[in-house]
C-alpha positions in Angstrom: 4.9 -20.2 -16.1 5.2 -16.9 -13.9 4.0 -16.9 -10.4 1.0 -14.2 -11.4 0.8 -14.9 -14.8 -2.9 -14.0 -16.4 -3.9 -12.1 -13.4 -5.0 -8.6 -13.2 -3.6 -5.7 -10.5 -4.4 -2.6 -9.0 -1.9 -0.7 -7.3 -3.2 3.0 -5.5 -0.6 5.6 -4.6 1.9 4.1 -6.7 3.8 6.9 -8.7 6.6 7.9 -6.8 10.1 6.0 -7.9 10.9 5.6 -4.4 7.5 4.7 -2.8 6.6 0.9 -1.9 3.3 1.4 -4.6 5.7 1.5 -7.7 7.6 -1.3 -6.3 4.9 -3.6 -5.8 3.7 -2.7 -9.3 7.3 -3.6 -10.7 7.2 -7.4 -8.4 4.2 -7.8 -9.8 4.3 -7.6 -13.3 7.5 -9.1 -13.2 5.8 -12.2 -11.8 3.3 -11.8 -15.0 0.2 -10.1 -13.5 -0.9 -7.1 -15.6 -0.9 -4.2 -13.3 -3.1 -0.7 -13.6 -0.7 1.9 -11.9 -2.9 4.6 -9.8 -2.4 7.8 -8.1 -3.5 11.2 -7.6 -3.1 13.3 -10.2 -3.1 17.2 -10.2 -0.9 18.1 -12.9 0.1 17.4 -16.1 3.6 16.6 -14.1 2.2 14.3 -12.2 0.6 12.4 -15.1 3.7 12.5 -17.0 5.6 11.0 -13.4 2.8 8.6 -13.7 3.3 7.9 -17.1 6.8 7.7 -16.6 6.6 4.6 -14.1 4.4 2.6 -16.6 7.2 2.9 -19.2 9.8 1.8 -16.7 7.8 -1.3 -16.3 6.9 -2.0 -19.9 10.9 -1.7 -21.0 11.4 -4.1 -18.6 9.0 -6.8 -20.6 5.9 -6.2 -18.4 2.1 -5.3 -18.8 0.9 -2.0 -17.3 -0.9 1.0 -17.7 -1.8 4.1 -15.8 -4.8 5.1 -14.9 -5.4 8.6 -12.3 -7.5 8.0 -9.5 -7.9 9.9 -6.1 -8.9 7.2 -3.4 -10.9 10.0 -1.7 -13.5 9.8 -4.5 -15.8 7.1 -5.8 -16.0 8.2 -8.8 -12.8 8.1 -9.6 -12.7 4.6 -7.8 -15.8 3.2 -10.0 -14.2 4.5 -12.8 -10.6 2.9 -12.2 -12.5 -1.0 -11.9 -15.0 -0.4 -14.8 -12.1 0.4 -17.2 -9.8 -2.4 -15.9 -12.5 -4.9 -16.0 -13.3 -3.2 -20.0 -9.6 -3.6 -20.8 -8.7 -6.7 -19.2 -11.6 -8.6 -18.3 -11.2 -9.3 -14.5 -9.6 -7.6 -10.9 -7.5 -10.7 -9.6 -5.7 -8.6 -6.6 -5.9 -5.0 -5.4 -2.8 -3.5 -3.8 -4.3 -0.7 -1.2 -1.4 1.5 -0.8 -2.4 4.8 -1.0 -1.4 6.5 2.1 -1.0 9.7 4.4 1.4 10.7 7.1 -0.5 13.9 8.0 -2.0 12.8 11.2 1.7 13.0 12.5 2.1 15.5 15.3 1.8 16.9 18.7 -2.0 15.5 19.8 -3.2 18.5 21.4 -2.2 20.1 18.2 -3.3 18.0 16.0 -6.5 19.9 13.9 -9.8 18.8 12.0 -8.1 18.5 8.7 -5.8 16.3 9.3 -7.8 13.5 11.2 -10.2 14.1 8.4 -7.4 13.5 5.8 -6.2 10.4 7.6 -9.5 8.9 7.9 -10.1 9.6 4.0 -6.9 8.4 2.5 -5.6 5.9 4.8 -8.8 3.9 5.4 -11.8 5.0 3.7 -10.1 4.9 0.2 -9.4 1.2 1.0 -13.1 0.9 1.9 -14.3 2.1 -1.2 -11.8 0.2 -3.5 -12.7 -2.5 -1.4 -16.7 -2.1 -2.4 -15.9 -1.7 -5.8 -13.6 -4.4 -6.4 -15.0 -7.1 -4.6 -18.2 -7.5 -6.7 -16.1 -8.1 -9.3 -13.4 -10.6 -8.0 -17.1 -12.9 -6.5 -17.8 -12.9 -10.5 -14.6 -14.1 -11.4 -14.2 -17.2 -8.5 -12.3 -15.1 -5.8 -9.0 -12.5 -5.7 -6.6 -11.5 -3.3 -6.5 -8.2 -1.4 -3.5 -6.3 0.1 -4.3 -3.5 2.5 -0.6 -1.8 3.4 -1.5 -0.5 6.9 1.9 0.0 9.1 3.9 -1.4 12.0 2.2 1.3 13.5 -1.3 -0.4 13.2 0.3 -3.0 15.4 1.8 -0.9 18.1 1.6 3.3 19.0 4.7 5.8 19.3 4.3 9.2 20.6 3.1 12.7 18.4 1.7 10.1 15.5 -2.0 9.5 17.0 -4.2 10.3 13.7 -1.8 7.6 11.5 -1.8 5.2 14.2 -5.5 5.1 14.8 -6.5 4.9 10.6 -3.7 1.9 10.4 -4.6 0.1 13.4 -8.3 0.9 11.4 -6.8 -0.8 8.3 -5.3 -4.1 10.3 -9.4 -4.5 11.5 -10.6 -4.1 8.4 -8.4 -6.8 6.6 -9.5 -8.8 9.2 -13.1 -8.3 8.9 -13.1 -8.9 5.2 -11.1 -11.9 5.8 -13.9 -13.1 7.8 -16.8 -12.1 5.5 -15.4 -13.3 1.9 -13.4 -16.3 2.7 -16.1 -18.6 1.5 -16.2 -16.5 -1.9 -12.7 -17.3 -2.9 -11.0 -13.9 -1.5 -8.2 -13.7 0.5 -7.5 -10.6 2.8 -4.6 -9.9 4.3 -2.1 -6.3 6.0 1.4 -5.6 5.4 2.8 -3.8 8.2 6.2 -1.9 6.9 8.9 -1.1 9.5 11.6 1.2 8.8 11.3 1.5 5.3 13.1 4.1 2.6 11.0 5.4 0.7 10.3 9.2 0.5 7.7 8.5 3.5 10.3 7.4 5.2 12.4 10.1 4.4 10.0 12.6 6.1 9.5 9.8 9.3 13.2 10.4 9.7 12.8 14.3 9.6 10.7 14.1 12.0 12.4 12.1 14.4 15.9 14.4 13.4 17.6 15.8 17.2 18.9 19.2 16.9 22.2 19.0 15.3 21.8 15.7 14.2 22.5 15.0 10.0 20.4 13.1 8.3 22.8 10.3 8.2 22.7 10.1 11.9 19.3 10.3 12.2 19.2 7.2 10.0 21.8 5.1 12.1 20.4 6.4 15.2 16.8 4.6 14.0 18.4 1.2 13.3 19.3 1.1 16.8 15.4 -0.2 16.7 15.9 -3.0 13.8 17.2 -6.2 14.9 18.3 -7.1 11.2 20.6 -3.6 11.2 19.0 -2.2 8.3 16.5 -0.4 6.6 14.4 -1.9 4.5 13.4 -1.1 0.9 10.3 -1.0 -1.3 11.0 -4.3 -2.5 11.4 -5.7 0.6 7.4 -4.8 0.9 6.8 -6.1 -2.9 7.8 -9.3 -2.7 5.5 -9.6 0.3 2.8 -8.3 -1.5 3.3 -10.8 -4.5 3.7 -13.4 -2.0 0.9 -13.0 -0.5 -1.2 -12.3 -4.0 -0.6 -15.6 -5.3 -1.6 -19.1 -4.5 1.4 -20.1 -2.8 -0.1 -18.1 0.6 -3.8 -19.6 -0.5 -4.0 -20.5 3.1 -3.1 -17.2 4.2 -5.9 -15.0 5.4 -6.6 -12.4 7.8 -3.1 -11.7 8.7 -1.2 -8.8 9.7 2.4 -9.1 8.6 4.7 -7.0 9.8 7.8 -6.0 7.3 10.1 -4.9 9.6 13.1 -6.6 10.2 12.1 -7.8 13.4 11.5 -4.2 14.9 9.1 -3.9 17.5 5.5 -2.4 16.7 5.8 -0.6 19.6 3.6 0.0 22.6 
């Protein structure tokens, strides 16, 4: 018998090919659980991206389907768990991983709309998923919760003070929920990526590019921070999150776990 198998997912901001989100979703159906794909969609391109990621992960043999939702909205949200209780009876875990980096940037610089988009994506989203899904998981004898915050909700680097103040946000919340829904059966715990290449890590390294510097050495020059002497991938961050879905962390609640190689979270 699988690890997940008979157990119901919800992944957010999972339709990029690179991002941690569509990894998690591929770990976890792997491991049995059927898994509801989410992002924002725009466009018909983006559905069809969407789309596209749910067909990878049924021609592999697993269980998905994609649903659009914008974490920003409630609606959306409400409507995400009603139709994945309707189609598969139960939420067993919820993968919050919908994310922004646009509270990166000079502080003094740094305007209205992107603390306000922070705050909307990178921790009230999980809020509200959070409001909507737990209900559900107390009717069916508990669940387990994933919030991906960052090694920076553990530790603060220069010109990033919007992102680092929503995930250290996220790290309290996981905590707090820990606290409040133990006794129901749920568990509630943080990853904390590192270093990790996925297309938000492809910006993180544009951002930290010297003048003259290729991307390449950008790269290397960043690793000079990872004890293990590489960067990790999206799978490194899924099989953490499966981990930590099923029962063989059932004792693990509250926690913050950094993914990182052994990097420092900084100050």
């Amino acid at each position: 018998m699988k690890l997940l198998e008979g157990k119901v997912a919800i992944v957010t901001g999972a339709a990029h090919p690179l991002g941690m989100g569509f990894a998690a979703c591929r770990k976890l159906a792997e491991a049995g659980a059927k898994v509801v794909v989410t992002d924002l969609i725009r466009t018909d391109d983006e559905l069809k991206n969407l789309q596209a990621r749910v067909d990878e992960i049924m021609a592999a043999g697993g269980e998905a389907v994609a649903m659009a939702v914008d974490v920003t909205d409630r609606a959306q949200i409400d409507a995400c768990v009603t139709a994945t209780r309707d189609a598969f009876g139960s939420v067993d875990i919820l993968f919050n991983n919908a994310g922004t980096p646009v509270g990166c940037g000079e502080f003094l610089q740094m305007t209205d709309r992107q603390w306000d988009l922070s705050y909307r994506v990178n921790l009230k989203g999980m809020v509200d998923f959070c409001q909507v899904v737990i209900p559900v998981m107390v009717d069916h004898g508990g669940g387990a919760i994933i919030n991906n915050s960052s090694l920076s909700g553990l530790g603060a680097a220069s010109e990033m003070a919007a992102y680092t103040a929503t995930k250290f946000a996220v790290v309290g919340l996981s905590k707090a929920l820990a606290c409040e829904f133990a006794h129901q059966g749920i568990r509630v715990n943080a990853v904390c990526p590192g270093n990790i290449w996925t297309q938000m890590g492809a910006m993180e390294a544009e951002h930290h590019r010297r003048e003259g510097e290729t991307l390449e050495q950008v790269k290397a020059r960043m690793l000079g921070e990872v004890p293990q002497g590489r960067w990790g991938s999206g799978d490194d961050v899924a099989d953490t999150v499966v981990y930590l879905a099923s029962d063989r962390a059932s004792y693990i609640n509250g926690v913050a776990l950094p993914v990182a190689g052994g990097m420092a979270p900084g100050l």
